[in-house]
N, C-alpha and C positions, 0 to 999 in steps of 0.2 A: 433281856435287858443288857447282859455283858455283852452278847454280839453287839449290840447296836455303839456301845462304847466303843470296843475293839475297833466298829469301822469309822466311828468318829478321829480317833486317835488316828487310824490311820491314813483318813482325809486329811487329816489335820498338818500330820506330817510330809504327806504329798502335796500338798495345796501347792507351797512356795515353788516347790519345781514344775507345776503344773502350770502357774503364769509365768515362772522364767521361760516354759517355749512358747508362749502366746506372743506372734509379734503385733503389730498397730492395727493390721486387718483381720477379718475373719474368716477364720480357714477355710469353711463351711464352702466360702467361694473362692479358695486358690483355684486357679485355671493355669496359671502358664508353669512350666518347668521351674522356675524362680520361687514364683510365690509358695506352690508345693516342696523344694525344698527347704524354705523359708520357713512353713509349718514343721519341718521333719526335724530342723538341727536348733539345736537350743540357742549357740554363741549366731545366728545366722536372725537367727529370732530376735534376741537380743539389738544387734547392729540393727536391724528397723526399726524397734521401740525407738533407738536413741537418735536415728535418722530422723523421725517423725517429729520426737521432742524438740530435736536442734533446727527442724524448719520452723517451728512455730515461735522460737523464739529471737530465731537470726531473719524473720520477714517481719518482726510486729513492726519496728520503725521506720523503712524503707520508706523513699517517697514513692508517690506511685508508677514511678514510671521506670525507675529500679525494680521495683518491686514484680512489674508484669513481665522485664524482661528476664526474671529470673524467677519467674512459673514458667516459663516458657522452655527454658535452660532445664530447670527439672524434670518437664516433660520428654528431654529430649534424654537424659539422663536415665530418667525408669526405662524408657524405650530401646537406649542401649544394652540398660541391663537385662533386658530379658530378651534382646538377639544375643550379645556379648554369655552369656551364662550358656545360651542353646549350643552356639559353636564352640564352646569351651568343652562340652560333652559328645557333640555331634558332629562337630568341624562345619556345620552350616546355620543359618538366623533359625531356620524353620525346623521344630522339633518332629519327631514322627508321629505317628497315629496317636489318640487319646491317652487307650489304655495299653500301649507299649510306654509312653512316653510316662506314665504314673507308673509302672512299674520300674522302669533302669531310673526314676530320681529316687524313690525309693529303695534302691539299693548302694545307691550313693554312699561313702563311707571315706570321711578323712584319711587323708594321709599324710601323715608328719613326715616322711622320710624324702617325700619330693612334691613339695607344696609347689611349685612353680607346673605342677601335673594334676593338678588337686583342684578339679571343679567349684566344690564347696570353700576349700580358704583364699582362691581366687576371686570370688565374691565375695566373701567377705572382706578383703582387701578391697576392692571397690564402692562397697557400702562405709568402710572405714577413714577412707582417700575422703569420700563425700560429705562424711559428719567433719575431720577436722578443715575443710575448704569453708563449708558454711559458719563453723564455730570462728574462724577467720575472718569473719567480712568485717574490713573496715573502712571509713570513707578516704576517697583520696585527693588529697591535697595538690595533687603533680601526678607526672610521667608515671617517676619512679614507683619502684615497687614489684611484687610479683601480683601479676593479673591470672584468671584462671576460671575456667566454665567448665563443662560439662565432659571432655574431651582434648584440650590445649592449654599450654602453659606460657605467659609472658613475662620473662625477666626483664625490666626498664633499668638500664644503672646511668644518673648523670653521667656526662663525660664532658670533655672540654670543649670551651667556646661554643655551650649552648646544645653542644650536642648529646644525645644519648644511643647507650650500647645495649642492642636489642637482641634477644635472643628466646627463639623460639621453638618452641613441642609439640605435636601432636600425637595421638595415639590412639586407636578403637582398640577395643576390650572383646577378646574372644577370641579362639584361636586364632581366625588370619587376619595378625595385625598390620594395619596401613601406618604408617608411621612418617612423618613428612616434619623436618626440622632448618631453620635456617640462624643467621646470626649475622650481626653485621650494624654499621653506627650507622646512624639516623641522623637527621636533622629538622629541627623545629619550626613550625611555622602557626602560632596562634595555638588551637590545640589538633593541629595534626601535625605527625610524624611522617616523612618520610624517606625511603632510597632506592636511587635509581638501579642499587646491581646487589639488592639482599640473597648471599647466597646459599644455597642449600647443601647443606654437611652432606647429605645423605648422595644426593647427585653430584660430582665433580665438576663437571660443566653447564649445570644450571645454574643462570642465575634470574633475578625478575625484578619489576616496578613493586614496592612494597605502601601502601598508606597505612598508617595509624590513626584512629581517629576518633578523638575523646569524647562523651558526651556525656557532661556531668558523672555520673557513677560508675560508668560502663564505657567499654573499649572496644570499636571495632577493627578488623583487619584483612587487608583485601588486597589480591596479588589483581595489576594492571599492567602485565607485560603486553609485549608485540606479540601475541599468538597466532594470527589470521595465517600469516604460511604454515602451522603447523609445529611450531619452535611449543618445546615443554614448557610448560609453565614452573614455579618453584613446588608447586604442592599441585601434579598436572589431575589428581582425581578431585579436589576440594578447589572450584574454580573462589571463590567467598572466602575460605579460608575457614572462618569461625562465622558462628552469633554471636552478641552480646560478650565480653569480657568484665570479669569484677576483681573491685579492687580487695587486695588480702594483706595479714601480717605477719605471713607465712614467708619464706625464707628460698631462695633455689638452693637445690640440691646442689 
């Protein structure tokens, strides 16, 4: 009978940490690199509990047409996460065999000394970027504002005579980052934006045809340069640029 207490008690006292690693899914079926480490690290665990709760409660009032384009944006979100996580560790999308690849995530181990090297709080900054994005959605009344999906960031700032000062980020998550940025004032027409020579920071002599183009909740963006000879485009691997953009009340860096 005292055994049986003793293990009560000390269920009892294990319990709490035993659902702080449980995160939204069930381990039983992690399969990818992510998800298995997602089972192994508690704060990792955590970040998906609070991922899961903050979809459910930043989708309940969307209309619906917000609403699918941002299942859609989600999907494409998990789907980076768990290429972006693989090259973070492997330097490539595709992890190795099964049970090599369940072994090096389970040997996985923080490192506070150079987090910007750190698989695990690399992701976790990812899953963290995604909860405060979606606890942000707000609706939008105009241009203005910071827009922002799954992947890109848009700064809208009024400017003079109608115009607005555009400024733009992209970025993949995992080691080899594509990164394509440009900036540059726009002009209004209904609800599209556009400019003939949006240029890009990152290339010195590129520049491109830029549309902005609003549709109710969401923002799309799309380079229409002169390509046909062979001339770079502003973002020459992302001919579309983005999906879907939403509006936030989150702030540019």
């Amino acid at each position: 009978m005292l055994r049986r207490v003793i293990s009560l008690i000390f269920y009892l006292l294990l319990a709490p940490y035993a659902l702080a690693a449980s995160p939204s899914f069930d381990c039983k079926t992690a399969k990818t690199a992510r998800e298995l480490a997602t089972c192994n690290d508690t704060r990792l665990a955590a970040a998906d509990r609070d991922l899961a709760s903050i979809w459910q409660s930043a989708t309940a009032h969307l209309d619906s047409t917000t609403l699918a384009a941002l299942r859609k944006d989600q999907q494409k979100f998990l789907s980076a996460l768990n290429e972006g996580f693989n090259r973070s560790i492997w330097g490539k999308a595709g992890p190795p065999p099964t049970a090599s690849m369940r072994l090096q995530v389970s040997e996985l181990k923080r490192d506070a000394s150079d987090p910007d090297d750190d698989p695990l709080m690399m992701l976790e900054m990812q899953l963290r970027e995604r909860i405060a994005f979606l606890r942000a959605l707000v609706q939008a009344n105009s241009f203005a504002g910071l827009w922002k999906n799954a992947d890109a960031e848009l700064w809208i700032a009024a400017g003079e005579n109608g115009s607005y000062q555009v400024t733009f980020g992209l970025t993949s998550y995992g080691f080899e980052k594509y990164s394509c940025h440009f900036s540059r004032a726009f002009t209004a027409s209904g609800e599209t934006l556009a400019s003939s020579a949006a240029h890009n920071t990152d290339l010195d002599d590129v520049e491109d045809n830029i549309r902005i183009v609003r549709a109710g909740q969401t923002l799309t963006v799309t380079q229409d340069g002169p390509n046909k000879s062979g001339a770079l485009r502003i973002c020459p691997r992302i001919p579309a640029l983005t999906g879907s953009m939403f509006h936030t009340g989150l702030t540019a860096d």
